[in-house]
Chimera marker file (.cmm) of the C-alpha trace (Angstrom):
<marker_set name="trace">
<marker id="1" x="2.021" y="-19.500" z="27.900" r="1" g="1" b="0" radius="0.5"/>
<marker id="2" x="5.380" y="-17.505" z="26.408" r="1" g="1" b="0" radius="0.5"/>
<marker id="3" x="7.664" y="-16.548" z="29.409" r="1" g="1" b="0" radius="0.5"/>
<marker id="4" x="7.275" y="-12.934" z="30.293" r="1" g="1" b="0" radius="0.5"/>
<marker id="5" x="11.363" y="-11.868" z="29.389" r="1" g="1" b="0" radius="0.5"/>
<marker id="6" x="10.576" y="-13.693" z="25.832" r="1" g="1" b="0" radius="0.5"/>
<marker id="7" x="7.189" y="-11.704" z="25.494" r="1" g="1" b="0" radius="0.5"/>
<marker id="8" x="9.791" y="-8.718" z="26.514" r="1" g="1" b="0" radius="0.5"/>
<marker id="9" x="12.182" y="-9.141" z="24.361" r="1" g="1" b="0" radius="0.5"/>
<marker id="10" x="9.931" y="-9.878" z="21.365" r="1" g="1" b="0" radius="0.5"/>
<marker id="11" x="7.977" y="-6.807" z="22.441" r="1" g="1" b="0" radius="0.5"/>
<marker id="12" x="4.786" y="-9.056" z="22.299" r="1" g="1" b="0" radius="0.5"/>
<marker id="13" x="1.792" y="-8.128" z="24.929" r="1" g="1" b="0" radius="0.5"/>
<marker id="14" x="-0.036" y="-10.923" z="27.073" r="1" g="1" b="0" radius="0.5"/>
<marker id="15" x="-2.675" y="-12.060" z="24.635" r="1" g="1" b="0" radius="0.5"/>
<marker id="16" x="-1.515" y="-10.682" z="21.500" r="1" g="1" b="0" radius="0.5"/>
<marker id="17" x="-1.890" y="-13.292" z="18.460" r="1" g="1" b="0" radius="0.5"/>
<marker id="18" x="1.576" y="-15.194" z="17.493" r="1" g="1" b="0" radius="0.5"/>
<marker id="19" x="2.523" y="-17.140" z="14.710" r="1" g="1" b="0" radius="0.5"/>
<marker id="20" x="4.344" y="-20.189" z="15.559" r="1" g="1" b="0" radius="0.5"/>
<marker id="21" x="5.996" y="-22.358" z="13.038" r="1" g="1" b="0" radius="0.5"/>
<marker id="22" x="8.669" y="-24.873" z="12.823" r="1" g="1" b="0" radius="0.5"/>
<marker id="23" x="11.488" y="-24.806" z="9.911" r="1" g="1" b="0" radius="0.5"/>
<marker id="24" x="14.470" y="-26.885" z="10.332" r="1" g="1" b="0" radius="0.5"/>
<marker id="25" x="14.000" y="-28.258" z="13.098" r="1" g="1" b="0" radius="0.5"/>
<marker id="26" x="13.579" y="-25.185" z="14.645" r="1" g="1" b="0" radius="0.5"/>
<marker id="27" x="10.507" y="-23.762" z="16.515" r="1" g="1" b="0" radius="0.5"/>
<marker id="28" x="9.929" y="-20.245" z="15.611" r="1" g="1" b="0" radius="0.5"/>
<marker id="29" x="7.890" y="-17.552" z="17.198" r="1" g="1" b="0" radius="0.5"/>
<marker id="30" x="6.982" y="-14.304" z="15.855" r="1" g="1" b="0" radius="0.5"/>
<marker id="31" x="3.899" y="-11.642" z="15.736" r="1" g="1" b="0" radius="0.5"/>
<marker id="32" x="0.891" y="-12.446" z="13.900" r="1" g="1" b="0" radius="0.5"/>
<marker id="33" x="0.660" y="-10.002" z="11.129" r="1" g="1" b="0" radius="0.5"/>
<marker id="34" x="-2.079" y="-9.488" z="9.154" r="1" g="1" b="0" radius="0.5"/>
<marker id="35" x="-1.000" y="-7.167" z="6.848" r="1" g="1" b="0" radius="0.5"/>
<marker id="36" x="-1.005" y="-10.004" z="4.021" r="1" g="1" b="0" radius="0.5"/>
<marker id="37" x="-5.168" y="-9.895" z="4.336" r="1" g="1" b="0" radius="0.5"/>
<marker id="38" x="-5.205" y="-6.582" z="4.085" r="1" g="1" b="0" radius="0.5"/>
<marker id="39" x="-2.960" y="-6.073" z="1.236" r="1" g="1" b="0" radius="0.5"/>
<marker id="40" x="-5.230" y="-8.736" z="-0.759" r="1" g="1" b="0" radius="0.5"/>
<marker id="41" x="-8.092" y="-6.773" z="0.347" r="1" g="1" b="0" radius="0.5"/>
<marker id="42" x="-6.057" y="-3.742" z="-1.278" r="1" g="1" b="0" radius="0.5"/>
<marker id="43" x="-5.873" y="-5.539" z="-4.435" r="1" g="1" b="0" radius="0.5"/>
<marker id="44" x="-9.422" y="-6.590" z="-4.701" r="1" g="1" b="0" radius="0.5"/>
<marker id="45" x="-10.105" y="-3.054" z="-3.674" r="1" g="1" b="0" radius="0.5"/>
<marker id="46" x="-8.412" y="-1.276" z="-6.692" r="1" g="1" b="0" radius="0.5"/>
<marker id="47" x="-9.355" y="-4.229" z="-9.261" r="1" g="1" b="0" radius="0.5"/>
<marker id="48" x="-12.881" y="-3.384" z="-8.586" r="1" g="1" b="0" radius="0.5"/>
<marker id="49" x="-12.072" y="0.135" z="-8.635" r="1" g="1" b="0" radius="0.5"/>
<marker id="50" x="-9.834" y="-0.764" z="-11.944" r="1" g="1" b="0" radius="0.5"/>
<marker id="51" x="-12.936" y="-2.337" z="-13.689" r="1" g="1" b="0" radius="0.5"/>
<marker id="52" x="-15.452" y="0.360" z="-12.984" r="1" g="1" b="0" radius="0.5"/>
<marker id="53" x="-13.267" y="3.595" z="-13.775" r="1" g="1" b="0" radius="0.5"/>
<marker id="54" x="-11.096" y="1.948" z="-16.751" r="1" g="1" b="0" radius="0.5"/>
<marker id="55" x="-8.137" y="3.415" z="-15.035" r="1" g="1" b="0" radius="0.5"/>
<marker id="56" x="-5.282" y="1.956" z="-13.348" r="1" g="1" b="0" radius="0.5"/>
<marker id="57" x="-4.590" y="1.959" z="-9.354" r="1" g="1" b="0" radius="0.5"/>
<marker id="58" x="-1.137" y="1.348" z="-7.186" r="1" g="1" b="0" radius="0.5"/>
<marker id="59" x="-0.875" y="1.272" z="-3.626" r="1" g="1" b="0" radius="0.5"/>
<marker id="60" x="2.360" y="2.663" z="-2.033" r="1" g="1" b="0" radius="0.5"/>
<marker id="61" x="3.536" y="2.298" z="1.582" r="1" g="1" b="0" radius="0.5"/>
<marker id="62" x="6.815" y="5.111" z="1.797" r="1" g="1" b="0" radius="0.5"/>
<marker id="63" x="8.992" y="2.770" z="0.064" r="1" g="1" b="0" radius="0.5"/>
<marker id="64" x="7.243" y="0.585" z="-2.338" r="1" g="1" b="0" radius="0.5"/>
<marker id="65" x="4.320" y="-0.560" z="-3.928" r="1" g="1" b="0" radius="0.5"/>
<marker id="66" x="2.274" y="-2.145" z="-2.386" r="1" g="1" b="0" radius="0.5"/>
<marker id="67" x="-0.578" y="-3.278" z="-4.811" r="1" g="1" b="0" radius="0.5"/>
<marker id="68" x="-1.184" y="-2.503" z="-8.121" r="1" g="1" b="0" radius="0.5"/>
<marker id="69" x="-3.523" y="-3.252" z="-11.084" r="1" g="1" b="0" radius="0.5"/>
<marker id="70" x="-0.419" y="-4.188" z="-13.325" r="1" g="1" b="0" radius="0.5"/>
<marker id="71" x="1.227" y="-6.922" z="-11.778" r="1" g="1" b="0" radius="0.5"/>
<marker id="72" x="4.778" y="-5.845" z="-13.405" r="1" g="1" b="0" radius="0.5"/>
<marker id="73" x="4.821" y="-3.132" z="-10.549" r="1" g="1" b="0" radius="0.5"/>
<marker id="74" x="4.651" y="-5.015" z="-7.405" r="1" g="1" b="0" radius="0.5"/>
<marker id="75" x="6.733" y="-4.655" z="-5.133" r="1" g="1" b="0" radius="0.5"/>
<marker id="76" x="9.023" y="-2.386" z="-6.925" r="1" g="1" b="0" radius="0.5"/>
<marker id="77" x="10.555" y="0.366" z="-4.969" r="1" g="1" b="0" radius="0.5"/>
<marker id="78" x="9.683" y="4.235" z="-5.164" r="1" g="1" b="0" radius="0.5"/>
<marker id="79" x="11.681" y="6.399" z="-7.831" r="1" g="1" b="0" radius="0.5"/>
<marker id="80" x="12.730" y="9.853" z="-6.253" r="1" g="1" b="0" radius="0.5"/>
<marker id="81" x="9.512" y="11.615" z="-7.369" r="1" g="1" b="0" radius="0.5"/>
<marker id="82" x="6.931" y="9.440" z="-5.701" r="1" g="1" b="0" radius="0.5"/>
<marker id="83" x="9.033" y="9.283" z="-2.101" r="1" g="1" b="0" radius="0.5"/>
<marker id="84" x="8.360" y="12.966" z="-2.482" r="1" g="1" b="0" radius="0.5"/>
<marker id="85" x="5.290" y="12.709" z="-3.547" r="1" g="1" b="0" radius="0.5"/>
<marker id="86" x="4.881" y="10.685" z="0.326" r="1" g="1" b="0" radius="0.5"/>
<marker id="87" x="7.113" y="13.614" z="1.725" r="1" g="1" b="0" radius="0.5"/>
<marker id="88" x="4.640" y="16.557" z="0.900" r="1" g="1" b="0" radius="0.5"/>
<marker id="89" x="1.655" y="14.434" z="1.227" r="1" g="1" b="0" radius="0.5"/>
<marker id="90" x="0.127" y="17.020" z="-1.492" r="1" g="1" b="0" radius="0.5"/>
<marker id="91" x="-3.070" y="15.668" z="-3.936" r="1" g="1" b="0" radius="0.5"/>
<marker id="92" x="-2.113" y="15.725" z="-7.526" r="1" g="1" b="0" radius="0.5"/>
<marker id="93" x="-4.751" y="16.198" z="-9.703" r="1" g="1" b="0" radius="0.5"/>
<marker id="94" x="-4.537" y="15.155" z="-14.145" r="1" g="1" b="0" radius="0.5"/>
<marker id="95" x="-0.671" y="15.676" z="-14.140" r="1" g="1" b="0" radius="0.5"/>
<marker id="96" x="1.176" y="13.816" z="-16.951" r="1" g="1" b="0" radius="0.5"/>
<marker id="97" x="4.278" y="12.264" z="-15.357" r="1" g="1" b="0" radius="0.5"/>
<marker id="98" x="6.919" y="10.071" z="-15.822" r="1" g="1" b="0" radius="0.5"/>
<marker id="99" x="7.830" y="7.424" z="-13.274" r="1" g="1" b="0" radius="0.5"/>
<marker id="100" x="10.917" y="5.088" z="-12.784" r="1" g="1" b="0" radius="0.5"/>
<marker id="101" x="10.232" y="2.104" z="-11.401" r="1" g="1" b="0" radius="0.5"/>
<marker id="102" x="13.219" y="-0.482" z="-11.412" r="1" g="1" b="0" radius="0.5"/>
<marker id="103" x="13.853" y="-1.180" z="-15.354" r="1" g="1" b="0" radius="0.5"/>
<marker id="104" x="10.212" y="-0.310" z="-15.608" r="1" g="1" b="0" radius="0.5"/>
<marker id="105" x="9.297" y="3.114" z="-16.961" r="1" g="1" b="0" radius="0.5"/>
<marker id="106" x="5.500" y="4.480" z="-16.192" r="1" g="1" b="0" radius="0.5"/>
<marker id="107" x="4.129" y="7.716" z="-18.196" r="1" g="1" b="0" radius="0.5"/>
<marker id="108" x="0.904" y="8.204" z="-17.531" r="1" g="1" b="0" radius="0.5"/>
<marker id="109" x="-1.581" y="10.836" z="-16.307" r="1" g="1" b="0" radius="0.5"/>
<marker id="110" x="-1.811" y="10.779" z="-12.987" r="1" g="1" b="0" radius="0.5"/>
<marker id="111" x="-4.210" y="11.708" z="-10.388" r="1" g="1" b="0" radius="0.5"/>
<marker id="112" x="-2.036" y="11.196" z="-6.664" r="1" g="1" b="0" radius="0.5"/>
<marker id="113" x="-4.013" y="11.226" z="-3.087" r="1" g="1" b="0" radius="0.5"/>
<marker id="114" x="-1.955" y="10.411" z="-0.164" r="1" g="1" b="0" radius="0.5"/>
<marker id="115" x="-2.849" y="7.665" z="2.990" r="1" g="1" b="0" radius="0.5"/>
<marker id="116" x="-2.975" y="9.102" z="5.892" r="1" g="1" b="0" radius="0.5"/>
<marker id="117" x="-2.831" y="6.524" z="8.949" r="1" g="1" b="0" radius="0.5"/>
<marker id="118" x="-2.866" y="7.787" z="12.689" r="1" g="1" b="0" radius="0.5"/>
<marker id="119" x="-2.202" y="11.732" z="11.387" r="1" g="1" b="0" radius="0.5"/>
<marker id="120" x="1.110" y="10.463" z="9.544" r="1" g="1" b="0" radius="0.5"/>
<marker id="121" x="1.796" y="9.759" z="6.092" r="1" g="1" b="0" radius="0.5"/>
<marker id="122" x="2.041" y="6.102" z="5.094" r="1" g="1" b="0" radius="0.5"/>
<marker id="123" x="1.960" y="6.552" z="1.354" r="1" g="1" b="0" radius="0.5"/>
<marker id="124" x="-0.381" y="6.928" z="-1.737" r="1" g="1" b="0" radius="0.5"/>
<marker id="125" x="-3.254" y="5.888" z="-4.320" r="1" g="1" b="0" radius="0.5"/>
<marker id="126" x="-2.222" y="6.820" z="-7.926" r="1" g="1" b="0" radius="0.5"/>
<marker id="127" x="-5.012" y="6.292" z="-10.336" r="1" g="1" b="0" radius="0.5"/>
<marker id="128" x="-3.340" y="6.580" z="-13.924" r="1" g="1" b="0" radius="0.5"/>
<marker id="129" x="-3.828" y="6.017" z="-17.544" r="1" g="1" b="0" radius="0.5"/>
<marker id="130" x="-0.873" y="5.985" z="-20.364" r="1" g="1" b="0" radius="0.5"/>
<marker id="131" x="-3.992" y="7.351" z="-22.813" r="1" g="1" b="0" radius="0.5"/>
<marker id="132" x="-6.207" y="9.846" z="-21.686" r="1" g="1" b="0" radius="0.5"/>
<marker id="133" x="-6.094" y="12.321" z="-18.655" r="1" g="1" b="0" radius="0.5"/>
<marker id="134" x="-8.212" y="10.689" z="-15.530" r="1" g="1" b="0" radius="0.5"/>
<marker id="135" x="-10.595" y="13.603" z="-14.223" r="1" g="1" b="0" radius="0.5"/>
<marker id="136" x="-11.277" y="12.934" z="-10.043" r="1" g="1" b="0" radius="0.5"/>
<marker id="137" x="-13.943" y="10.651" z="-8.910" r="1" g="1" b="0" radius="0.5"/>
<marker id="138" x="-15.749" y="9.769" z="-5.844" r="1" g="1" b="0" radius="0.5"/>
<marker id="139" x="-14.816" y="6.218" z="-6.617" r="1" g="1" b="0" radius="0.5"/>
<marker id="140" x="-11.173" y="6.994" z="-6.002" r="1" g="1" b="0" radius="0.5"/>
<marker id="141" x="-12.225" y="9.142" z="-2.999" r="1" g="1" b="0" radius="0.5"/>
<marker id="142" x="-14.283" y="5.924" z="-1.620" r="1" g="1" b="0" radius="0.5"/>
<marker id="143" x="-11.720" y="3.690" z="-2.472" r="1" g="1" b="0" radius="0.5"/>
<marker id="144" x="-8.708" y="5.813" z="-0.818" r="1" g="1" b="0" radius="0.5"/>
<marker id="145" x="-11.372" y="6.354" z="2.771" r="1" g="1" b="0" radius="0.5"/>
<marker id="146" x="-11.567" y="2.262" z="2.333" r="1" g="1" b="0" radius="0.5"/>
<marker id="147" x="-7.802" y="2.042" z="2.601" r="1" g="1" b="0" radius="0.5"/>
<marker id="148" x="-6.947" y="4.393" z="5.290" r="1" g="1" b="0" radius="0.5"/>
<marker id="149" x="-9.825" y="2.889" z="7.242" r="1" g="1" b="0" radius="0.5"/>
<marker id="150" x="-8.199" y="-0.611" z="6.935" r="1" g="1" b="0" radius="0.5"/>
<marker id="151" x="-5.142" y="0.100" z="7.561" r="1" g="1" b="0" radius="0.5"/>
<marker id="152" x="-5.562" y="2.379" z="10.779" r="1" g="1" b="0" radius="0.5"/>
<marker id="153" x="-7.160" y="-0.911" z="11.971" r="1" g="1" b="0" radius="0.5"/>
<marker id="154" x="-4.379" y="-2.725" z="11.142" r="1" g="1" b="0" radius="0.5"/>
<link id1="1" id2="2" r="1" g="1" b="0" radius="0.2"/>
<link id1="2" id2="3" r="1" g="1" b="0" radius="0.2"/>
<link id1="3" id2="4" r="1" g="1" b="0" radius="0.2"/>
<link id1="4" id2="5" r="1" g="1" b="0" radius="0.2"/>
<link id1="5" id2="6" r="1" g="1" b="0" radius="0.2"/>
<link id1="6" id2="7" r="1" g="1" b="0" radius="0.2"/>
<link id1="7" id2="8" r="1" g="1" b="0" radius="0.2"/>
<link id1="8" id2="9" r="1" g="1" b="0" radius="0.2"/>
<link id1="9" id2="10" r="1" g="1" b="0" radius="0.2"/>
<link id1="10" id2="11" r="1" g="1" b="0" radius="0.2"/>
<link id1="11" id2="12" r="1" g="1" b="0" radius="0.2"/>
<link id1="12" id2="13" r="1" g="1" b="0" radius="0.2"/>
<link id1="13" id2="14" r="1" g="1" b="0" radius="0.2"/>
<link id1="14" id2="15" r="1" g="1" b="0" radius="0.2"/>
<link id1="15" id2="16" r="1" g="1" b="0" radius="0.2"/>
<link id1="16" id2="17" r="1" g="1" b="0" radius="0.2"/>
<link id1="17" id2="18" r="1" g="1" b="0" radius="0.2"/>
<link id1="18" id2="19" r="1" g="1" b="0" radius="0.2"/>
<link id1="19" id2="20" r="1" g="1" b="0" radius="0.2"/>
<link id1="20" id2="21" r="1" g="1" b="0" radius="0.2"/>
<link id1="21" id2="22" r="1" g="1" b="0" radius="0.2"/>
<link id1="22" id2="23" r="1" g="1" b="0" radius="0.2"/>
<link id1="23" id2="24" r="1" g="1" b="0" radius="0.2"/>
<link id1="24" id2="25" r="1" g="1" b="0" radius="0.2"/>
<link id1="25" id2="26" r="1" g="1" b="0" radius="0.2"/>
<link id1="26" id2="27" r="1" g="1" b="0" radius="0.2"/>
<link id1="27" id2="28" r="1" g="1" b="0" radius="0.2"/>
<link id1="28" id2="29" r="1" g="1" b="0" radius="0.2"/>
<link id1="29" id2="30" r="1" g="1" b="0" radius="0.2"/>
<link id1="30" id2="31" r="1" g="1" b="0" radius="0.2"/>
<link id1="31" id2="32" r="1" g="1" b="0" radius="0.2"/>
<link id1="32" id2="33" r="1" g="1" b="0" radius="0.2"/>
<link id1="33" id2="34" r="1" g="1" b="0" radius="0.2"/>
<link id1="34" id2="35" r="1" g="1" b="0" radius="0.2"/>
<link id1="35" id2="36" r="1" g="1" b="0" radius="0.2"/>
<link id1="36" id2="37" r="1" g="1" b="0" radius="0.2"/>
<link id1="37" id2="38" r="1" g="1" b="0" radius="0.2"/>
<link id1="38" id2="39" r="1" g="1" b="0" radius="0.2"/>
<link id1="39" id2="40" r="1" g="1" b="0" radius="0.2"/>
<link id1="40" id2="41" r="1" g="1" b="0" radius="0.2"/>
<link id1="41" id2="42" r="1" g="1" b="0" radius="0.2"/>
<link id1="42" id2="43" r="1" g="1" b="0" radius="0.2"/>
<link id1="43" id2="44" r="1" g="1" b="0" radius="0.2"/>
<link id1="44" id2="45" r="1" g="1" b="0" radius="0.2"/>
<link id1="45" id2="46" r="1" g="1" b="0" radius="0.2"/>
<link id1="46" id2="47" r="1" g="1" b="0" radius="0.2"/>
<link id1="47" id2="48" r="1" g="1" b="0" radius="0.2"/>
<link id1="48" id2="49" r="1" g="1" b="0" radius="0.2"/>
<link id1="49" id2="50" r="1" g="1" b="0" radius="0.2"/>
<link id1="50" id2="51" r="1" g="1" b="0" radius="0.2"/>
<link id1="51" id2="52" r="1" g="1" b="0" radius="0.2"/>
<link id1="52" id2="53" r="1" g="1" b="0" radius="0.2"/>
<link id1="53" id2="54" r="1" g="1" b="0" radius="0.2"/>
<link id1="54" id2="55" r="1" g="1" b="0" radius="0.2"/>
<link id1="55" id2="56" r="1" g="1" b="0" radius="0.2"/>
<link id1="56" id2="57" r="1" g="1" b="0" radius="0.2"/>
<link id1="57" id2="58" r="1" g="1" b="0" radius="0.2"/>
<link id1="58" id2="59" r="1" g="1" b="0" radius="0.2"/>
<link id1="59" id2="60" r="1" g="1" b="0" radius="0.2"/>
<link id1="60" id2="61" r="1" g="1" b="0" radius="0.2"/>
<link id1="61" id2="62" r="1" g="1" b="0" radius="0.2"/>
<link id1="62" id2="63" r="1" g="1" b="0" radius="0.2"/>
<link id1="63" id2="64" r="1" g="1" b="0" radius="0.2"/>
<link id1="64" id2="65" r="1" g="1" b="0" radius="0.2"/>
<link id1="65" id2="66" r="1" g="1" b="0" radius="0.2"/>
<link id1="66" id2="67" r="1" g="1" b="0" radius="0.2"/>
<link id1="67" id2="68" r="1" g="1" b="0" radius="0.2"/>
<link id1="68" id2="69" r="1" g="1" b="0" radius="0.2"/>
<link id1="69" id2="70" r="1" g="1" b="0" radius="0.2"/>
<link id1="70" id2="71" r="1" g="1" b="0" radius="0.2"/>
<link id1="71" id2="72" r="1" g="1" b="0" radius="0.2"/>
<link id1="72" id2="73" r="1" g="1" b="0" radius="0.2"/>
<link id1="73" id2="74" r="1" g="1" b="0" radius="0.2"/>
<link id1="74" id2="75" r="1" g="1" b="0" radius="0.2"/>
<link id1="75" id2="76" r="1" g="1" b="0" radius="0.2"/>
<link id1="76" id2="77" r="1" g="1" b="0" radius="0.2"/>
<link id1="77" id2="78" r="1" g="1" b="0" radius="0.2"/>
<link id1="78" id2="79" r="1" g="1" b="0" radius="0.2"/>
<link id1="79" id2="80" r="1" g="1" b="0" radius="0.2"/>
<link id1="80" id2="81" r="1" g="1" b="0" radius="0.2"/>
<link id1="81" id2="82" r="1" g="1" b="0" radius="0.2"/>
<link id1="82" id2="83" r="1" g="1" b="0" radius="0.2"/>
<link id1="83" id2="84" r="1" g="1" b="0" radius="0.2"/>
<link id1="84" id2="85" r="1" g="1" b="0" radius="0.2"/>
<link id1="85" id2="86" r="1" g="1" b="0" radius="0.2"/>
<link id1="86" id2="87" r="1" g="1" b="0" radius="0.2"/>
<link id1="87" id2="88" r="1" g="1" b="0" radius="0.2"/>
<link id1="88" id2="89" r="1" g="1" b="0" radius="0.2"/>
<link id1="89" id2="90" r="1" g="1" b="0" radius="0.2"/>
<link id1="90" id2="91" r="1" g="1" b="0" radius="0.2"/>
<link id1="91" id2="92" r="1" g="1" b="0" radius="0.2"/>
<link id1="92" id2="93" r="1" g="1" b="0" radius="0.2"/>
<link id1="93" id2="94" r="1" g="1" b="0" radius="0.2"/>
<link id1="94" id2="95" r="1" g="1" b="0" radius="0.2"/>
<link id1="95" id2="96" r="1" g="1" b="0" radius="0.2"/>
<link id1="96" id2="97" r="1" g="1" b="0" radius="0.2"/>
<link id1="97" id2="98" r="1" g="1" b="0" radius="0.2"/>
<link id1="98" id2="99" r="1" g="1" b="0" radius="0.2"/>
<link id1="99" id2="100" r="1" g="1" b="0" radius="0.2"/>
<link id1="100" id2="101" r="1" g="1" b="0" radius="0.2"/>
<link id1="101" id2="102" r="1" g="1" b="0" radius="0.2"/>
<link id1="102" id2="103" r="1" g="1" b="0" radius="0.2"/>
<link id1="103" id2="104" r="1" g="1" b="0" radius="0.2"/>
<link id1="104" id2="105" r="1" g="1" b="0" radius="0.2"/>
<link id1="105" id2="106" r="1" g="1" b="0" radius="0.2"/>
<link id1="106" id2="107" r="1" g="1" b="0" radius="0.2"/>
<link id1="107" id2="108" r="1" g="1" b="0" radius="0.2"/>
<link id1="108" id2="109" r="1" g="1" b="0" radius="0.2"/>
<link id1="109" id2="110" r="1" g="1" b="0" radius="0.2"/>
<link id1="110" id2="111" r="1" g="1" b="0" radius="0.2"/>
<link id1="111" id2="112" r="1" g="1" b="0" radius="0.2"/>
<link id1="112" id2="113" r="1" g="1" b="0" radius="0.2"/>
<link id1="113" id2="114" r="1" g="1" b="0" radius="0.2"/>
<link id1="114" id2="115" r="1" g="1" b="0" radius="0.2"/>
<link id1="115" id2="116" r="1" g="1" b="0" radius="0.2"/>
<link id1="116" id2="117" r="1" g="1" b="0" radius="0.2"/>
<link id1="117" id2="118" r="1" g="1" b="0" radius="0.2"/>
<link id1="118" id2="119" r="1" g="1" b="0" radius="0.2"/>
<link id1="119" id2="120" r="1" g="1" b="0" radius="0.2"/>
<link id1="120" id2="121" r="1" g="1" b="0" radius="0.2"/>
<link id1="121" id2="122" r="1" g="1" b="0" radius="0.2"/>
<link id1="122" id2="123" r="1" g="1" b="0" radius="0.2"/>
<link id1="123" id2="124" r="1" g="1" b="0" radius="0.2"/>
<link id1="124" id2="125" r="1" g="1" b="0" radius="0.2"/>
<link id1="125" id2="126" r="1" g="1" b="0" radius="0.2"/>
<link id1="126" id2="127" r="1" g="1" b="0" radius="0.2"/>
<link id1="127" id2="128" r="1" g="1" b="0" radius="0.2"/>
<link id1="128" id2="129" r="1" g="1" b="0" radius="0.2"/>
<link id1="129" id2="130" r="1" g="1" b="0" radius="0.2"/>
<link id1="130" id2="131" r="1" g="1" b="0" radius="0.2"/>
<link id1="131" id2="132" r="1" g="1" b="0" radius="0.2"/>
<link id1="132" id2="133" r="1" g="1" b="0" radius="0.2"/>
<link id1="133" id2="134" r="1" g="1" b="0" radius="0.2"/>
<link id1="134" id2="135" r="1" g="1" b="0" radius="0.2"/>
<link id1="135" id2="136" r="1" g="1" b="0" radius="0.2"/>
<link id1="136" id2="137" r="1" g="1" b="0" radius="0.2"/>
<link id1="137" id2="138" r="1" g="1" b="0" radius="0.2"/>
<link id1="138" id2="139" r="1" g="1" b="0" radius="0.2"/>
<link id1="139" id2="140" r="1" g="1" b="0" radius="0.2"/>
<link id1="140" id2="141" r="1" g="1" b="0" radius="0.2"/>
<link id1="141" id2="142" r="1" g="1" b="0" radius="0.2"/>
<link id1="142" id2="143" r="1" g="1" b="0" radius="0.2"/>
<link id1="143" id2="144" r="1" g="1" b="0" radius="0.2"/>
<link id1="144" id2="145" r="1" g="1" b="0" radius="0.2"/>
<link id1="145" id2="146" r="1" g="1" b="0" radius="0.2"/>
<link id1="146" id2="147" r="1" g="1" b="0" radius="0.2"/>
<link id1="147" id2="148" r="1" g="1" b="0" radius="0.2"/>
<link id1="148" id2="149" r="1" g="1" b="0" radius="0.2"/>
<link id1="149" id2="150" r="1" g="1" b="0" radius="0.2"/>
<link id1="150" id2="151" r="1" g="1" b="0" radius="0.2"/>
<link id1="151" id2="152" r="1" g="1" b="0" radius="0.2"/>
<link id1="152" id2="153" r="1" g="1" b="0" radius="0.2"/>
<link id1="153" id2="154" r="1" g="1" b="0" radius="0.2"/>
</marker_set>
């Protein structure tokens, strides 16, 4: 049993699952997160999705990305348009844009639906393709209900 003024301090609840490890001879205590699981339930979400549609898929939190169908944009952090993109929390539907990401450069069409966790915006699906415009589908729809729903339970 963890000490109540440690639980405290670590703002951990009686019962809540914790990670402890030892590095260095040190013992270490922290939160269980599961947030790995779901992100690689993300990414098997938007390969399937990826494979179906012939379209590309990223995952942004308000920061970064956090899956994607291209590995070269993984964890790279949000260019000025897609932050506001997260900001207005507005769908964008077959817009050609052109995205900065790091030393990477996307232009693509674009079809942008935000996530929406616990009535707040936590970021975005972008289905794209560099050759062709990418009309709406229900499998983006399904896909982007799939995401919210895991992550509210996360």
């Amino acid at each position: 049993m963890i000490p109540k003024d440690i639980r405290k301090k670590l703002h951990i609840s009686d019962g809540e699952p914790l990670e402890i490890f030892i590095e260095n001879g040190e013992i270490h205590i922290k939160k269980y997160s599961s947030l790995p699981d779901v992100i690689e339930y993300i990414e098997y979400l938007i390969d399937t999705a990826s494979r179906i549609t012939n379209n590309k898929f990223i995952v942004t939190d308000r920061e970064k990305i956090i899956a994607s169908s291209e590995n070269r944009f993984k964890e790279k952090e949000l260019d000025k348009f897609l932050k506001n993109e997260v900001l207005t929390c507005k769908e964008e539907k077959g817009k050609k844009v052109e995205i900065k990401l790091d030393s990477e450069t996307l232009e693509a069409y674009v079809n942008i639906m935000p996530i929406i966790i616990d009535a707040d915006r936590a970021g975005l699906l972008m289905e794209y393709n560099d050759e062709r415009e990418v009309a709406p589908s229900d499998i983006s729809k399904m896909i982007k209900n799939l995401i919210e729903k895991q992550l509210n339970n996360y």
